[in-house]
PyMOL Python script that loads the backbone (N, CA, C, O; Angstrom):
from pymol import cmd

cmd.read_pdbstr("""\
ATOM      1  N   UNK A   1     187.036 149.444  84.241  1.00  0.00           N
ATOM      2  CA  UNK A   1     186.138 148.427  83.726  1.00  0.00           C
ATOM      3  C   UNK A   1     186.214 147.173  84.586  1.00  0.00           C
ATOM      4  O   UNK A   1     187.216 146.816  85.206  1.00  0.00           O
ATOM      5  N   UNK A   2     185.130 146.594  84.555  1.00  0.00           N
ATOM      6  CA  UNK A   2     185.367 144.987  85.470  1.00  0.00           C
ATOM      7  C   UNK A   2     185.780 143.946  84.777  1.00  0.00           C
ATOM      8  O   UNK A   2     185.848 143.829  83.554  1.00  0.00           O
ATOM      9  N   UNK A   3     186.157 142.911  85.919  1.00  0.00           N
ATOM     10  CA  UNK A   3     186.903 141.768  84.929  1.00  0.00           C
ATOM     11  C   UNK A   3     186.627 141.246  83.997  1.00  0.00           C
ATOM     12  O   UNK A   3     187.495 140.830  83.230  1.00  0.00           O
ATOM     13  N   UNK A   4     185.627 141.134  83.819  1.00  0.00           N
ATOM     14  CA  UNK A   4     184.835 140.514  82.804  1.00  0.00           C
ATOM     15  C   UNK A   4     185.116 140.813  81.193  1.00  0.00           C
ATOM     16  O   UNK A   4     184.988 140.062  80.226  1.00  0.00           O
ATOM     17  N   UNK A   5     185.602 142.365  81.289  1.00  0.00           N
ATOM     18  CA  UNK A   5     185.250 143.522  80.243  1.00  0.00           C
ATOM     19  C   UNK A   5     186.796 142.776  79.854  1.00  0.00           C
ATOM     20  O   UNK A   5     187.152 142.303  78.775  1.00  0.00           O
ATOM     21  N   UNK A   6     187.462 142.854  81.002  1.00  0.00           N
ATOM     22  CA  UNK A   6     189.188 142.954  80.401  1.00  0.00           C
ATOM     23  C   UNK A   6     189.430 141.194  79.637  1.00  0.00           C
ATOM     24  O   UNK A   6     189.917 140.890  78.548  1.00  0.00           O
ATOM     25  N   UNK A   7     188.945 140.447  80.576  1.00  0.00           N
ATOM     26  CA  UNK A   7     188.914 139.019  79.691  1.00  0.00           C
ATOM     27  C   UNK A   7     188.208 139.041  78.433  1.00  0.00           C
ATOM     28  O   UNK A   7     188.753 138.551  77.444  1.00  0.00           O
ATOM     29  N   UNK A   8     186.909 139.622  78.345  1.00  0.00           N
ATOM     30  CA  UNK A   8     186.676 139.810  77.211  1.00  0.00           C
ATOM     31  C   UNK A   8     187.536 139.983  76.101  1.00  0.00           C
ATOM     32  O   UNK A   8     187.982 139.099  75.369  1.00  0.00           O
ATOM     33  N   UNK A   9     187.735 141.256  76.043  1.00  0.00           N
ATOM     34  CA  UNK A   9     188.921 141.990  75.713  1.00  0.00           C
ATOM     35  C   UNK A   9     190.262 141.218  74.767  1.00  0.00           C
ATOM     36  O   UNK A   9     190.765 141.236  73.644  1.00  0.00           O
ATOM     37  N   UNK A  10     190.405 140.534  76.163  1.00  0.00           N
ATOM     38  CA  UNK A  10     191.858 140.278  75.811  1.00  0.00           C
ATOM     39  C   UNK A  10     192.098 138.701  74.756  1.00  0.00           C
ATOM     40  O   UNK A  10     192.950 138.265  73.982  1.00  0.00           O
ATOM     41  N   UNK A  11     190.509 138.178  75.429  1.00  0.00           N
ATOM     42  CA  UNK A  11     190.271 136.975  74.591  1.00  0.00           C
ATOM     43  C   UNK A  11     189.649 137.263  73.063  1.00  0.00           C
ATOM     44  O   UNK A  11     190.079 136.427  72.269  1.00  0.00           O
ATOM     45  N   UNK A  12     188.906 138.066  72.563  1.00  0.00           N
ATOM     46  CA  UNK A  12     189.071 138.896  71.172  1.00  0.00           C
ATOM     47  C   UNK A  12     189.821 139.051  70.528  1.00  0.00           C
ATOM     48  O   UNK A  12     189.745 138.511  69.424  1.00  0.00           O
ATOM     49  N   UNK A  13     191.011 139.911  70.873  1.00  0.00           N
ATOM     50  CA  UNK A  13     192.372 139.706  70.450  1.00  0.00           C
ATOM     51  C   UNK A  13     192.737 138.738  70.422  1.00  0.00           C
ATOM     52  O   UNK A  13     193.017 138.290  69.310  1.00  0.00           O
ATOM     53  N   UNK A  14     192.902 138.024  71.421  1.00  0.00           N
ATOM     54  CA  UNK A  14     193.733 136.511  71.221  1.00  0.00           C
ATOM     55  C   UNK A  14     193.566 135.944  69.634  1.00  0.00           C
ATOM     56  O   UNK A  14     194.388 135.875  68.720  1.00  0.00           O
ATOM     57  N   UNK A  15     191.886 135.504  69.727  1.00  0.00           N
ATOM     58  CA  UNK A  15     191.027 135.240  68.742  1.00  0.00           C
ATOM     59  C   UNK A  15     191.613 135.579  67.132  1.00  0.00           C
ATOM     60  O   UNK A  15     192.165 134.891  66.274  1.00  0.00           O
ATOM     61  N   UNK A  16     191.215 136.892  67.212  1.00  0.00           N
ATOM     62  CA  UNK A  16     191.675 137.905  66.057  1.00  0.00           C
ATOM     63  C   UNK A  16     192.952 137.542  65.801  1.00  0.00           C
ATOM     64  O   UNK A  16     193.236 136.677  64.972  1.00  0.00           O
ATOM     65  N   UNK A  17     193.693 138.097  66.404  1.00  0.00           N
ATOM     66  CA  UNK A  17     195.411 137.513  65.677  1.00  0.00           C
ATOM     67  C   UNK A  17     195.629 136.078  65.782  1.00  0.00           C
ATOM     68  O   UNK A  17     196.746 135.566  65.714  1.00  0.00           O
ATOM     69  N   UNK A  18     194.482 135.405  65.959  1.00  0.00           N
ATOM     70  CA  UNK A  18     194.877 134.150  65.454  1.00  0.00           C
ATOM     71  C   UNK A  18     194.260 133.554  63.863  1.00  0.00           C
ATOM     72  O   UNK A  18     194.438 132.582  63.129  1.00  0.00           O
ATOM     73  N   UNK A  19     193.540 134.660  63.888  1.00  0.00           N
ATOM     74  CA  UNK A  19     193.079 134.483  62.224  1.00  0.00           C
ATOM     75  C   UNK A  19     194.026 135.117  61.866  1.00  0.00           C
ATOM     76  O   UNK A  19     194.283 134.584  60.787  1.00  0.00           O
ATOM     77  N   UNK A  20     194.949 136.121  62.054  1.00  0.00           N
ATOM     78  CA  UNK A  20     195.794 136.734  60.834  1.00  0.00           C
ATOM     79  C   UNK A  20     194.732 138.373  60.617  1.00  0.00           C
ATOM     80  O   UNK A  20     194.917 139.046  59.603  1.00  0.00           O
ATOM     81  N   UNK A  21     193.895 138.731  61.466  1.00  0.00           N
ATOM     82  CA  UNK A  21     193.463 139.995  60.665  1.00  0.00           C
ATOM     83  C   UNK A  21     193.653 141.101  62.217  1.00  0.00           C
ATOM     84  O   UNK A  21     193.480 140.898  63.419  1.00  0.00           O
ATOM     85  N   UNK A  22     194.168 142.511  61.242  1.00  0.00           N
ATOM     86  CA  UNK A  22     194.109 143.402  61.599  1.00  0.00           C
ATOM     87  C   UNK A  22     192.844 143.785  62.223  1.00  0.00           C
ATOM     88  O   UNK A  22     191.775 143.240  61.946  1.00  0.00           O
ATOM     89  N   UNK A  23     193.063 145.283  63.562  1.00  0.00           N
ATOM     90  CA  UNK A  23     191.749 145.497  63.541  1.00  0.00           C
ATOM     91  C   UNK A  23     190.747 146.220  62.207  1.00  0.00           C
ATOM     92  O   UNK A  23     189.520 146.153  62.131  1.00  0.00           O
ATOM     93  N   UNK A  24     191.404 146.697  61.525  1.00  0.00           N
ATOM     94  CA  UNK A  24     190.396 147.206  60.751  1.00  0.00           C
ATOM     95  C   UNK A  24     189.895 146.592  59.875  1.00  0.00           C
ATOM     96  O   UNK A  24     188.958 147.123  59.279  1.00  0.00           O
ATOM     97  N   UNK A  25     190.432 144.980  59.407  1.00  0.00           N
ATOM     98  CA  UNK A  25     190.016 143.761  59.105  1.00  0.00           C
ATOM     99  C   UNK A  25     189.066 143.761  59.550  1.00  0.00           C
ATOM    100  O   UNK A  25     188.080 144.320  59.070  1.00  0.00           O
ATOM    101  N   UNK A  26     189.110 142.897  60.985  1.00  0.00           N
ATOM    102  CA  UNK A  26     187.838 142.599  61.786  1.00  0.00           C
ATOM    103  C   UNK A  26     186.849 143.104  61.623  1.00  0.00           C
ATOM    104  O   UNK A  26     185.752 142.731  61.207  1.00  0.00           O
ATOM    105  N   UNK A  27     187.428 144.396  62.116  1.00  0.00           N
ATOM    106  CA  UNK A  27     186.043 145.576  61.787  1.00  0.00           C
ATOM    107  C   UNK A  27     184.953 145.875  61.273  1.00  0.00           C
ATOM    108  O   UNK A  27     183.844 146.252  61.651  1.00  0.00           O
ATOM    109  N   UNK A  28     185.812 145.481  59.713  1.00  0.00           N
ATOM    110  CA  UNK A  28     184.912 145.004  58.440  1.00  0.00           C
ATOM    111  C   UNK A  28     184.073 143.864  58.178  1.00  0.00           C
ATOM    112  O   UNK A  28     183.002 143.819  57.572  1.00  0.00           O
ATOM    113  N   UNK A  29     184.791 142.875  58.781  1.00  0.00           N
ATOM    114  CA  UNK A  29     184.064 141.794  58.886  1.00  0.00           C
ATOM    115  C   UNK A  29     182.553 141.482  59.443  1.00  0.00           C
ATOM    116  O   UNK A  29     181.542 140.954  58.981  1.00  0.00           O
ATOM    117  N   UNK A  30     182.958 142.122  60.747  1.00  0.00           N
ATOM    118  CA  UNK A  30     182.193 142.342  62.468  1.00  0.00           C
ATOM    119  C   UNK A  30     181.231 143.647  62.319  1.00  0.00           C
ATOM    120  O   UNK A  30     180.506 143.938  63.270  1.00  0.00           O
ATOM    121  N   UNK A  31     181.212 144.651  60.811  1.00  0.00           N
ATOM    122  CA  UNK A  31     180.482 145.637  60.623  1.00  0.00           C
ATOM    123  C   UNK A  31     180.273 145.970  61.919  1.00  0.00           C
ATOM    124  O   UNK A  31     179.281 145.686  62.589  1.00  0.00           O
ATOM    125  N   UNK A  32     181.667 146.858  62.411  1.00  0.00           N
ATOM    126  CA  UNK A  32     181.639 147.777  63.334  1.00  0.00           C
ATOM    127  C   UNK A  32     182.650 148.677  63.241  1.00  0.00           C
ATOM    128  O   UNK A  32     183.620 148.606  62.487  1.00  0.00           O
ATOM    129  N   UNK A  33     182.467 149.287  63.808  1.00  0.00           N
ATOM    130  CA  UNK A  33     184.078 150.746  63.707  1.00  0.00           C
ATOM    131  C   UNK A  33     185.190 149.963  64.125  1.00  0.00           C
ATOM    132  O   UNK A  33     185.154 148.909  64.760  1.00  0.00           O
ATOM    133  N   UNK A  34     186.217 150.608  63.687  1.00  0.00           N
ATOM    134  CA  UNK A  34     187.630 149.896  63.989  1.00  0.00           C
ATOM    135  C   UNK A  34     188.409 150.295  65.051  1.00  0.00           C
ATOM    136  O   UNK A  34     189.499 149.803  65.342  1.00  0.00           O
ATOM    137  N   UNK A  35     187.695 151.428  65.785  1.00  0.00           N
ATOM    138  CA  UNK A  35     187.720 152.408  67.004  1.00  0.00           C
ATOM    139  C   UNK A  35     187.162 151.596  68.092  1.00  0.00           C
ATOM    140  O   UNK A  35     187.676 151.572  69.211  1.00  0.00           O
ATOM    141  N   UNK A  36     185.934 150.815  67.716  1.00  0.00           N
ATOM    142  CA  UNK A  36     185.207 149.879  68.766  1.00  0.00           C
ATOM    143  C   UNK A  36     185.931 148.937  69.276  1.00  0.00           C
ATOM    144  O   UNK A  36     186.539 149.005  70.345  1.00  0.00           O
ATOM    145  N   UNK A  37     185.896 148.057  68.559  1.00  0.00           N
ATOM    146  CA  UNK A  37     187.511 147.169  68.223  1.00  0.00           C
ATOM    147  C   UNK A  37     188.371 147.104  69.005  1.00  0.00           C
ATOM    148  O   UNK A  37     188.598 146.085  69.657  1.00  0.00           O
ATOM    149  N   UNK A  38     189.308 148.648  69.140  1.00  0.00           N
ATOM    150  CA  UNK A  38     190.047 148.668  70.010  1.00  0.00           C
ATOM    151  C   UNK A  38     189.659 148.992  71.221  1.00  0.00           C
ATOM    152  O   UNK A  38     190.543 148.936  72.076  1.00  0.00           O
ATOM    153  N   UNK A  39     188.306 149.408  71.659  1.00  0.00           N
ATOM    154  CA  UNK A  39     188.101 150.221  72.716  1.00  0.00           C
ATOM    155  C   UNK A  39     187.610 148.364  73.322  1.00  0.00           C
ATOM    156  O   UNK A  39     187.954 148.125  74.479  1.00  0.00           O
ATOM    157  N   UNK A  40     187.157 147.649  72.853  1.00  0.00           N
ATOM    158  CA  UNK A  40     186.299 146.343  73.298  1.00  0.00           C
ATOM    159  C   UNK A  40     187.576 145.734  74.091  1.00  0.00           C
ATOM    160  O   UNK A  40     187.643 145.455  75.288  1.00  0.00           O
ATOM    161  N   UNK A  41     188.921 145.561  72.735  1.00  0.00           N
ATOM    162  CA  UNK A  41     190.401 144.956  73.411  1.00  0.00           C
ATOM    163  C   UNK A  41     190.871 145.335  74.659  1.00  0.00           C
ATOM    164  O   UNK A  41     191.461 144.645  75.490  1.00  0.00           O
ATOM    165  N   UNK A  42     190.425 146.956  74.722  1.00  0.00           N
ATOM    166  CA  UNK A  42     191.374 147.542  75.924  1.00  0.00           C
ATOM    167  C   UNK A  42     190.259 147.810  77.270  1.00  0.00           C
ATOM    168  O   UNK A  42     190.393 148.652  78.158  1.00  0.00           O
ATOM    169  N   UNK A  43     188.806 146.518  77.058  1.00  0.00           N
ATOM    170  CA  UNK A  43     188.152 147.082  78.094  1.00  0.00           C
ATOM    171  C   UNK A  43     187.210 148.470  78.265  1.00  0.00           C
ATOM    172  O   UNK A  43     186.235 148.546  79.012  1.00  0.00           O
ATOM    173  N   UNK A  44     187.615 149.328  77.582  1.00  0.00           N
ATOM    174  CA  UNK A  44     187.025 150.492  77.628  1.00  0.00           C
ATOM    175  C   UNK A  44     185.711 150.694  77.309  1.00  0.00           C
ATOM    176  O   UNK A  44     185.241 151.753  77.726  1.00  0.00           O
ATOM    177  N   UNK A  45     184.688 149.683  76.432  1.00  0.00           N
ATOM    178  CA  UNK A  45     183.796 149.899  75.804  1.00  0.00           C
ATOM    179  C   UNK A  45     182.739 148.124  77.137  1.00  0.00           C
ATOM    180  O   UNK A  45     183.185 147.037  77.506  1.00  0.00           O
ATOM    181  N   UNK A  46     181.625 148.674  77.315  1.00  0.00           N
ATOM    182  CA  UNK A  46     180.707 147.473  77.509  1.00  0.00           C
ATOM    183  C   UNK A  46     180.225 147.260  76.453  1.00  0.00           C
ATOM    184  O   UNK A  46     179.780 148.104  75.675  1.00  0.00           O
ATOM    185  N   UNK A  47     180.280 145.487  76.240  1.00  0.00           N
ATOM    186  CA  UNK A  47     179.785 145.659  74.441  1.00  0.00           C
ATOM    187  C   UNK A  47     178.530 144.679  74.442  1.00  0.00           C
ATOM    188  O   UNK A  47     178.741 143.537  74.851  1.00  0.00           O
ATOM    189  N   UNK A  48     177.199 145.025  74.010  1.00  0.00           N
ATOM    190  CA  UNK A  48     176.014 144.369  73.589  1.00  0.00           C
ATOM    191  C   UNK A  48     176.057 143.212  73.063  1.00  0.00           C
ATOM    192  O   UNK A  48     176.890 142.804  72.254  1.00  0.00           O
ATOM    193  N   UNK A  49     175.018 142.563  73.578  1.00  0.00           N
ATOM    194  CA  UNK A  49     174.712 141.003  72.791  1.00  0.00           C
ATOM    195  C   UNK A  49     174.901 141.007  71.275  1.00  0.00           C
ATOM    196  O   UNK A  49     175.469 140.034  70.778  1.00  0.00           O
ATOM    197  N   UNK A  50     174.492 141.985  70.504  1.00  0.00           N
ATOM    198  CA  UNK A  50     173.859 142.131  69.078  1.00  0.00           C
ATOM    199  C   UNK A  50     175.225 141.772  68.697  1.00  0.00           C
ATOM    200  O   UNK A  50     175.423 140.799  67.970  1.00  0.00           O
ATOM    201  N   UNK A  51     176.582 142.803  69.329  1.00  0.00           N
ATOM    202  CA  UNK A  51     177.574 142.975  69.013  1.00  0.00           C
ATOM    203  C   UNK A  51     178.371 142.203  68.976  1.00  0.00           C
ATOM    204  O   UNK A  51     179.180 142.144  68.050  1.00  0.00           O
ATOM    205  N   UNK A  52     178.354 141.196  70.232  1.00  0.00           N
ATOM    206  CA  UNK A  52     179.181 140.238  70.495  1.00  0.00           C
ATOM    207  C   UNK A  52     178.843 139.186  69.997  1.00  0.00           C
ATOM    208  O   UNK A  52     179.819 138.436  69.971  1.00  0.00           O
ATOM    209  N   UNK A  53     177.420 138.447  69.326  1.00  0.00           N
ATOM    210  CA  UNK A  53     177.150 137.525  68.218  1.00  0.00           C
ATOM    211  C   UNK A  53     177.948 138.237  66.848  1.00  0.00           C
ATOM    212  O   UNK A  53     178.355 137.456  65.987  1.00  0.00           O
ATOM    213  N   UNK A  54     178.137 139.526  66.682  1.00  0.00           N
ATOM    214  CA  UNK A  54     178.930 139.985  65.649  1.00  0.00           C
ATOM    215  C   UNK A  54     180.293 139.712  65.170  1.00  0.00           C
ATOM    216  O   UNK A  54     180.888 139.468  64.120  1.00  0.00           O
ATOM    217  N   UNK A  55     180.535 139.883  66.564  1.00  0.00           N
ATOM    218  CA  UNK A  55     182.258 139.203  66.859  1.00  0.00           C
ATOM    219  C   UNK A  55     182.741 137.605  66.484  1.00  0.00           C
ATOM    220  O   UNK A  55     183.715 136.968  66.083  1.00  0.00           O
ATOM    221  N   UNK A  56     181.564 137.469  66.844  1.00  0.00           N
ATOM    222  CA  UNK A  56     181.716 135.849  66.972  1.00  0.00           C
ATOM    223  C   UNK A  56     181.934 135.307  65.375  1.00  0.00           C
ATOM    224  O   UNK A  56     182.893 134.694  64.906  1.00  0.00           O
ATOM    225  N   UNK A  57     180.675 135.769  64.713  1.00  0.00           N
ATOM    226  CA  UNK A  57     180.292 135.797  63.163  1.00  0.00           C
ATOM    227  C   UNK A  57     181.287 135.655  62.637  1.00  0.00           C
ATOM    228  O   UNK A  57     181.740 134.747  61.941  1.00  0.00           O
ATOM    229  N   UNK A  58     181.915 137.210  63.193  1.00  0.00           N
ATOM    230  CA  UNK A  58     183.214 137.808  62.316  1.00  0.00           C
ATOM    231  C   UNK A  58     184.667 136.682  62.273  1.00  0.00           C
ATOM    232  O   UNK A  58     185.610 136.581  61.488  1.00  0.00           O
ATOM    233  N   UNK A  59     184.373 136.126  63.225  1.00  0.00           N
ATOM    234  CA  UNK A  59     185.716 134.901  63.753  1.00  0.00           C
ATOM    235  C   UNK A  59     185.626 133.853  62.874  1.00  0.00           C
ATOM    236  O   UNK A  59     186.567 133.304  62.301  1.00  0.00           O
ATOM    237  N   UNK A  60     183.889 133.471  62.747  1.00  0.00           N
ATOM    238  CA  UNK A  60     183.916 132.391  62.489  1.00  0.00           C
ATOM    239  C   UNK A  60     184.086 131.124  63.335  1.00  0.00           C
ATOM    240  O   UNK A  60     184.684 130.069  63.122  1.00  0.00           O
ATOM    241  N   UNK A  61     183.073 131.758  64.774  1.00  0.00           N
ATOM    242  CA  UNK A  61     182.974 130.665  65.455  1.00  0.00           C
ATOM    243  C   UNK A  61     181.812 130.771  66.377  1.00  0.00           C
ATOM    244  O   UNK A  61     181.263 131.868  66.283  1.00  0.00           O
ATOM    245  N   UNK A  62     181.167 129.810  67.405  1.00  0.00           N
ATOM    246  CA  UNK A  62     179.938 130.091  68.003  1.00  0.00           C
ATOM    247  C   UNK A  62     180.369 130.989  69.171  1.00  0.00           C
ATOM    248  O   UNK A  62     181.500 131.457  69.299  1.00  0.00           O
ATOM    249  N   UNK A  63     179.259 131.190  70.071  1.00  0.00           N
ATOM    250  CA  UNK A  63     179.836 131.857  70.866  1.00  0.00           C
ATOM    251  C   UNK A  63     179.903 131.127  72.035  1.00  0.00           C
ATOM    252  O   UNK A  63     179.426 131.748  72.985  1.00  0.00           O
ATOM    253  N   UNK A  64     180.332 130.015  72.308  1.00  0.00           N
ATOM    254  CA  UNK A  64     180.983 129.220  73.293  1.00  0.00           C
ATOM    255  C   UNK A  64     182.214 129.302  73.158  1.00  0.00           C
ATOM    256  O   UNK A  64     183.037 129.487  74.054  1.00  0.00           O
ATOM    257  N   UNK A  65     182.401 129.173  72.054  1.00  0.00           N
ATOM    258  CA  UNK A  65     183.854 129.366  71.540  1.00  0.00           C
ATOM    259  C   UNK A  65     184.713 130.513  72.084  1.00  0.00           C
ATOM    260  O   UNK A  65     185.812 130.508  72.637  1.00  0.00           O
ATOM    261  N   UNK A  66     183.809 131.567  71.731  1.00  0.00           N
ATOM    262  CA  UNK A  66     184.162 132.801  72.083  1.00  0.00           C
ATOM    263  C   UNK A  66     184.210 133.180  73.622  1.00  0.00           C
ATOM    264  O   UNK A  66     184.907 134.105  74.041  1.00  0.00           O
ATOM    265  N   UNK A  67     183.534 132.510  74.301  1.00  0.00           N
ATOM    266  CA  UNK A  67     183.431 132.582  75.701  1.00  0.00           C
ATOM    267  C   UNK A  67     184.362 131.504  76.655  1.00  0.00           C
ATOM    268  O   UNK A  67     184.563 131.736  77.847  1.00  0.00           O
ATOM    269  N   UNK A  68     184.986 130.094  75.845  1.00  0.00           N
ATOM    270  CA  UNK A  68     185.968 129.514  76.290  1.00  0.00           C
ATOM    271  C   UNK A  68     186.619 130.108  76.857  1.00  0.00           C
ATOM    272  O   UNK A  68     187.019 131.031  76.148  1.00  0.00           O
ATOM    273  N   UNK A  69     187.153 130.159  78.143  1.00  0.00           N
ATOM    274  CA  UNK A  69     188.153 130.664  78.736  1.00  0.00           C
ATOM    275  C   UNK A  69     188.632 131.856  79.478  1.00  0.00           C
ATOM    276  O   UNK A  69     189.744 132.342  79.688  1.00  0.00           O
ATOM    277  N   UNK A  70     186.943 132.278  79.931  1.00  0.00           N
ATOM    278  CA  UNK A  70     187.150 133.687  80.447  1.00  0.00           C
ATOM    279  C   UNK A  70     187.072 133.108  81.824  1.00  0.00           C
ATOM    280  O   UNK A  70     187.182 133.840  82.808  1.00  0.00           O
TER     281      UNK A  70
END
""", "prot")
cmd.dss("prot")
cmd.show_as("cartoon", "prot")
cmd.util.cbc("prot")
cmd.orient("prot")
């Protein structure tokens, strides 16, 4: 995957365990599989706009926020 995917990734997680929720928390939140989730963390997955305003939702933050620091 390219860099992009892995900062992604790794900044999600960050995110996530800084609320305190599991992935299958999130998951629920972010109405997505909890399989995605991990595949998004570890890079493995390219993930869609639709999806990644999902993420964001799910955090509870905009998506600047979410994009801080890649």
């Amino acid at each position: 995957m390219t860099n992009i995917n892995i900062k992604f990734g790794k900044r999600v997680r960050e995110l996530r365990l800084e609320k305190g929720l599991s992935q299958e928390q999130f998951s629920y939140k972010a109405d997505v599989h909890r399989t995605y989730i991990g595949m998004i963390e570890r890079a493995e997955k390219n993930i869609s706009l639709s999806n990644i305003e999902k993420i964001a939702k799910a955090l509870n933050i905009n998506l600047k926020t979410l994009f801080d620091g890649l």
